[in-house]
C-alpha positions in Angstrom: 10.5 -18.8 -11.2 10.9 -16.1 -14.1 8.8 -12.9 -13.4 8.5 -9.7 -15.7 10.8 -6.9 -14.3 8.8 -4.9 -11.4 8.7 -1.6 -13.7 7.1 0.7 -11.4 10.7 -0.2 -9.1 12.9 0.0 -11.9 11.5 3.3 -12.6 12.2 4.1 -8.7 15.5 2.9 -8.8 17.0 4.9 -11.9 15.2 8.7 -10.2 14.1 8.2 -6.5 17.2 9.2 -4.9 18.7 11.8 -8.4 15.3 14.7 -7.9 14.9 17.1 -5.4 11.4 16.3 -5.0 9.4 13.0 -5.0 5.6 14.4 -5.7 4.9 10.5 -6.3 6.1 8.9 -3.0 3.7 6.5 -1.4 4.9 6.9 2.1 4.2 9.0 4.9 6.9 12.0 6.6 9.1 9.6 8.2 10.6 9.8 11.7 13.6 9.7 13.6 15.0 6.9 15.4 15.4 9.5 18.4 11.8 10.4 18.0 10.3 6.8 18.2 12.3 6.1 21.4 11.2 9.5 23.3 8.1 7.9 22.9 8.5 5.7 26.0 10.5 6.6 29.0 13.4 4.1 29.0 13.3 3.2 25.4 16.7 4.6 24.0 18.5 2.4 27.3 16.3 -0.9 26.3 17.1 -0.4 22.5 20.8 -0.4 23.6 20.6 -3.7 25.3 18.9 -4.9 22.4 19.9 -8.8 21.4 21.1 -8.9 18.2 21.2 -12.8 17.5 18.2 -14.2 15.4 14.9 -13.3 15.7 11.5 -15.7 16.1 10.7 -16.5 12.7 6.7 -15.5 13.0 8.3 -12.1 14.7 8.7 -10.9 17.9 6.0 -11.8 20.9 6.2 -8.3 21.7 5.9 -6.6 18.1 2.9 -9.3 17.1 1.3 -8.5 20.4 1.5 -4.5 19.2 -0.2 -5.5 16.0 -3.1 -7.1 17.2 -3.7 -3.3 18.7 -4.9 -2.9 15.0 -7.5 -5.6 14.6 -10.6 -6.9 16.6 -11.0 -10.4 16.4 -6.6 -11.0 15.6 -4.4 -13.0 18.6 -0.7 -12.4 18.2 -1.2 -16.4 16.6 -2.5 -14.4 13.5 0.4 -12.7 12.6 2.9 -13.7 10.5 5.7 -10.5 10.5 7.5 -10.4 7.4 10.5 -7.8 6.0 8.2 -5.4 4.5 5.0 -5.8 2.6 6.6 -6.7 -0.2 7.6 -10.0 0.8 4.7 -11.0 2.2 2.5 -10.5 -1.1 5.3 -12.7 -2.8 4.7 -15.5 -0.3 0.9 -15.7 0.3 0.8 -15.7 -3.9 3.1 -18.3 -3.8 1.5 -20.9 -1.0 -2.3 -19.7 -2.3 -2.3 -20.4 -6.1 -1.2 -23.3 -7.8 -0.5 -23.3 -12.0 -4.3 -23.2 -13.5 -5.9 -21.5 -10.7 -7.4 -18.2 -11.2 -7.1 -15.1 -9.4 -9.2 -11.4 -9.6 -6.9 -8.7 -9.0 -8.6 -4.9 -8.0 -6.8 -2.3 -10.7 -4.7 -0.3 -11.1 -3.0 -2.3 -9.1 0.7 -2.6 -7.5 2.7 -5.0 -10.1 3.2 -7.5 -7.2 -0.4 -8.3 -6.9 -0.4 -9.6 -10.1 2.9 -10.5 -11.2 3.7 -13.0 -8.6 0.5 -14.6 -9.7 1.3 -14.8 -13.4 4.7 -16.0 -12.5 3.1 -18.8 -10.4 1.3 -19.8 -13.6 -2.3 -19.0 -12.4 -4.4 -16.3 -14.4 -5.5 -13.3 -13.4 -8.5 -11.2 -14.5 -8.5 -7.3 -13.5 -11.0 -5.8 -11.8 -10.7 -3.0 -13.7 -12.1 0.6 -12.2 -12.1 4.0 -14.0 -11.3 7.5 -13.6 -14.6 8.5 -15.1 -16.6 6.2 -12.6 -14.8 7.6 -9.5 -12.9 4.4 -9.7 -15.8 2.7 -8.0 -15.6 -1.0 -8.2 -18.4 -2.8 -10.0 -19.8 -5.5 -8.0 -21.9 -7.0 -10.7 -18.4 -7.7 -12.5 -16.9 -9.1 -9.7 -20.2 -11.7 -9.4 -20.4 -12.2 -13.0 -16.5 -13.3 -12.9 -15.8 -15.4 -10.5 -14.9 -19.1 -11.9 -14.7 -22.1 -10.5 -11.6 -22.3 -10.4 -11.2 -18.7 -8.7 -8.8 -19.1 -5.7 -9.0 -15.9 -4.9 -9.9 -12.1 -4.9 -7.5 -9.0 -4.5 -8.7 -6.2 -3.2 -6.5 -2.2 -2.0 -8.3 -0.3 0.0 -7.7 2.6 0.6 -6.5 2.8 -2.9 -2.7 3.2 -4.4 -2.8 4.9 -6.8 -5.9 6.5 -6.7 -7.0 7.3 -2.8 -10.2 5.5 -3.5 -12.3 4.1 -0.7 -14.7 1.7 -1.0 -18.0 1.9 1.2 -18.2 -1.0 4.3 -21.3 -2.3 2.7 -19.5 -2.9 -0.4 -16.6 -4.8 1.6 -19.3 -7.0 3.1 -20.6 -8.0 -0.7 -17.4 -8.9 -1.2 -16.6 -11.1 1.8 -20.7 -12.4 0.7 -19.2 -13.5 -2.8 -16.0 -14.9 -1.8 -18.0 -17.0 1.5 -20.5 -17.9 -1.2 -17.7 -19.7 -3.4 -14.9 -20.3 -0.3 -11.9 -18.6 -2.0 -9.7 -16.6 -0.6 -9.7 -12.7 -0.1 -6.1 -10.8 -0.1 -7.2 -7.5 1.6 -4.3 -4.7 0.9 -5.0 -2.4 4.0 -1.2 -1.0 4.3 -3.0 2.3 4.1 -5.8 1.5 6.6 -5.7 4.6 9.4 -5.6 7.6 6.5 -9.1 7.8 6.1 -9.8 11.6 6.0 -13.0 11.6 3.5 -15.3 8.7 5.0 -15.3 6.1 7.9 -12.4 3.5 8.4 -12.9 0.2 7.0 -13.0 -2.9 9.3 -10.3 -5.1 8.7 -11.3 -8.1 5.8 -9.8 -10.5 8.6 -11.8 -9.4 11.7 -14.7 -10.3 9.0 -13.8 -13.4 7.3 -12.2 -16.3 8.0 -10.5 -16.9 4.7 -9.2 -13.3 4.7 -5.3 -12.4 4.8 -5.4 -8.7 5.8 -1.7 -7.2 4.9 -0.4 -4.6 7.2 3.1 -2.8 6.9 5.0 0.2 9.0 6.2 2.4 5.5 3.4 3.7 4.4 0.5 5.2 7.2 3.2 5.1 10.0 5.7 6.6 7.7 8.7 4.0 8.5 9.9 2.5 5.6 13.1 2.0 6.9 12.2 -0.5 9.3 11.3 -3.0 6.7 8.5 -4.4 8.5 5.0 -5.9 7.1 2.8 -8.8 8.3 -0.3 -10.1 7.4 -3.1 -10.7 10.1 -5.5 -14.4 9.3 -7.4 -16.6 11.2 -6.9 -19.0 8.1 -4.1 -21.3 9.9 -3.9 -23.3 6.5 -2.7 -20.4 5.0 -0.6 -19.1 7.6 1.3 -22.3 8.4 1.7 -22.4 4.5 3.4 -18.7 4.5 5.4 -19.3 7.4 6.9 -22.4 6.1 8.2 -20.5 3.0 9.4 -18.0 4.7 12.2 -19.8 5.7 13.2 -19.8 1.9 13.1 -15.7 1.8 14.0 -14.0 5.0 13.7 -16.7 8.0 13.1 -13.9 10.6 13.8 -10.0 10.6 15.6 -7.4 11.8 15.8 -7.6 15.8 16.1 -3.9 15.7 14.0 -3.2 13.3 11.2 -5.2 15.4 12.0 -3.5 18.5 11.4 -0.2 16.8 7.7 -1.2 15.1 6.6 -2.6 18.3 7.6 0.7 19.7 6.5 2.5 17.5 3.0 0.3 16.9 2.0 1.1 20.7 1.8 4.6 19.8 -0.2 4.1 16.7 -2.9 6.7 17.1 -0.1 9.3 18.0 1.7 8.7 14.8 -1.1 8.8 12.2 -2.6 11.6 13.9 0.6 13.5 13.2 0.6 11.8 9.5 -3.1 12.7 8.7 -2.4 16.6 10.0 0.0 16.7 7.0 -1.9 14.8 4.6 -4.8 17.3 5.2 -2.6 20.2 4.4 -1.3 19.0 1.8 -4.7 18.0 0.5 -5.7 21.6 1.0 -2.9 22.9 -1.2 -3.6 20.7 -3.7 -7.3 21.5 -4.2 -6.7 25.0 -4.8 -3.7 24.3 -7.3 -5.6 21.6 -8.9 -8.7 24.0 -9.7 -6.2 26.9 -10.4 -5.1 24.4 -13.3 -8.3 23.3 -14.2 -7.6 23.3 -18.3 -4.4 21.4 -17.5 -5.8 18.3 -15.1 -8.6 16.0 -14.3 -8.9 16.0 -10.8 -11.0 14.1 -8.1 -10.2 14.7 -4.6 -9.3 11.2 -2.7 -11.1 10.3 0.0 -8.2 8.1 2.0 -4.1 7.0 1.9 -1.2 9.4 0.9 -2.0 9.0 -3.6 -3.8 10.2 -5.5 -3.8 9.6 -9.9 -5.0 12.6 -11.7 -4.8 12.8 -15.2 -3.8 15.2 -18.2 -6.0 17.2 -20.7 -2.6 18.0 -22.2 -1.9 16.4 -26.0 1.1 14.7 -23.9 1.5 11.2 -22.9 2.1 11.7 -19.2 5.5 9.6 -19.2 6.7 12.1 -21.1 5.3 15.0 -19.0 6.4 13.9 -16.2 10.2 12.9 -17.6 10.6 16.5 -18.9 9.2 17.9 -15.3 11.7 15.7 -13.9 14.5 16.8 -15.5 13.8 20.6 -16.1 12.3 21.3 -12.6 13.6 18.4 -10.6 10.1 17.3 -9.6 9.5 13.6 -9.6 5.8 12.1 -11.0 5.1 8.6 -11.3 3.8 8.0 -15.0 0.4 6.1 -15.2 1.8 3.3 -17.5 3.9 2.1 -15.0 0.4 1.0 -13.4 -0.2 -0.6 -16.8 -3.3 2.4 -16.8 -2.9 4.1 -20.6 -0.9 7.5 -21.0 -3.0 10.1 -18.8 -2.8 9.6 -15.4 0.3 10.0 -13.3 0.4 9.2 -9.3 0.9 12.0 -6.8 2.2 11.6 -2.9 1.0 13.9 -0.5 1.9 12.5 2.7 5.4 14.6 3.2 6.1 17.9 4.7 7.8 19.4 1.5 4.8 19.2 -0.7 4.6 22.5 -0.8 7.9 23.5 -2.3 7.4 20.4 -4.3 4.2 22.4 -5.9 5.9 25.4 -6.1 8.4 24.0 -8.6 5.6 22.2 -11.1 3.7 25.7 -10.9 6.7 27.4 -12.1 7.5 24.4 -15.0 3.4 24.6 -15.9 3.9 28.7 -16.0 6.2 27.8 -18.7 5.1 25.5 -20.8 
């Protein structure tokens, strides 16, 4: 396979780790290994004895048996555990489409659910959405677009970049279109739990049967580190599909790193809760800056996840705003173009505890400017 460069990494790879503060990230604050094992009495002594041989390929009984914790209608049979969510989008792109077939894809949109596609040979159509419509979806598009040789639809919600939300009656006419012509729904949910401006979703796979729901620990749980994703489906075609090719990517994962999500998974409420008390903060802070900058920024307040993608009034292309801020103030912004989304709108993280010194230094570079 030849794929296009994954620019919005390469971008992350040459400045993540060089700037003092990453305004774009789109994880949660983190943890502590220490702090996920006083979670349970005996935890540190059990993570000591842990095995380190290989792992069961699907993932561990007791880490799938945690993630069913997040679904209604999902036996620990319906997970496939992968090493992060990364992988998993490569596989189910890879075992669902076939050259020819075609594929909608919900944008802006993270490279991968797209570019594996286009490398498979299929064709994708965005769903576009826009800043000026809230970034709404369009449901008459979606109807008016599907093919007959659509395998299947792509849908984020909540929304990176843009901390949109879509409403649970508009999930259902989605689920109503893709029943209506059998294809496949990819449901993005890794930021499924920071819902902080309406209700949380139900899950596309406790709805469908031909829904692959994709979960991961890095972004809502704030544990990147672990490198653990899975998707959750009732579809066994599907899953026996993925789970075959896994065993040309991975084979299993990281014992430790599955002891720890399991862990860490059975305390689920506990860690979001602490997540979401930051995000709403953070969300505070930014309101008032936004408005106090008013002549400088489009701004709409998101309504779920740890991004948000406001935009410039400034006769600047935002790549190079956000380079210049990067290297005068040491304030990292992700530009919008790396979302293939024109030269205006940049993506903001608010889920970590130093947003506000973060702000502090891009009110001092916009003082000066």
């Amino acid at each position: 396979m030849k794929i296009a460069d994954f620019k919005l990494e390469r971008f992350f790879a040459k400045f993540e780790f060089n700037v003092p503060y990453l305004l774009c990230a789109s994880d949660c604050e983190s943890f502590t290994i220490q702090e996920l094992l006083d979670l349970e009495p005996g935890a540190s002594e059990a993570f000591q004895r842990q095995w380190l041989g290989y792992t069961e390929s699907p993932g561990s009984p007791e880490l799938r048996q945690a993630i069913t914790g997040l679904y209604q209608t999902i036996a620990p049979e319906d997970i496939l555990v992968h090493t992060g969510a990364e992988e998993a989008i490569f596989s189910f792109m890879n075992v669902a489409l076939e050259p020819g077939d075609h594929i909608i894809v919900h944008t802006p949109a993270y490279q991968s659910l797209f570019q594996v596609a286009e490398a498979v040979g299929a064709t994708v159509s965005k769903w576009e959405t826009r800043e000026e419509d809230n970034w709404e979806l369009d449901i008459e598009w979606l109807d008016q677009n599907i093919r007959p040789d659509t395998r299947a639809i792509v849908v984020n919600c909540p929304h990176n970049p843009t901390g949109y939300l879509m409403s649970e009656s508009k999930l259902r006419q989605i689920i109503a279109l893709a029943q209506e012509h059998g294809i496949l729904l990819f449901s993005d949910e890794v930021y499924r739990g920071l819902e902080f401006g309406a209700a949380q979703l139900p899950a596309a796979c406790d709805l469908y049967d031909k829904a692959v729901s994709l979960g991961v620990m890095s972004k809502t749980y704030g544990l990147p580190g672990l490198r653990i994703g899975w998707v959750a489906t009732r579809h066994r075609e599907i899953y026996q599909k993925m789970a075959a090719f896994k065993d040309y990517t991975t084979i299993c994962n990281s014992a430790p790193s599955e002891f720890l999500a399991a862990l860490a998974l059975r305390h689920h409420a506990q860690l979001t809760r602490r997540n979401l008390a930051i995000i709403q903060d953070n969300l505070a802070l930014l309101n008032q800056f936004f408005e106090r900058y008013h002549d400088i920024f489009n701004w709409q307040t998101p309504k779920a996840g740890s991004t948000t993608f406001p935009s410039l009034k400034l006769a600047r292309d935002s790549e190079e705003f956000c380079l210049d801020l990067a290297q005068r103030q040491g304030v990292l912004l992700l530009p919008g173009n790396y979302y293939d989304y024109g030269q205006r709108n940049f993506r903001l993280g608010f889920g970590r505890k130093n947003l506000p010194q973060a702000l502090e230094q891009l009110d001092q570079y916009l003082t000066a400017i």
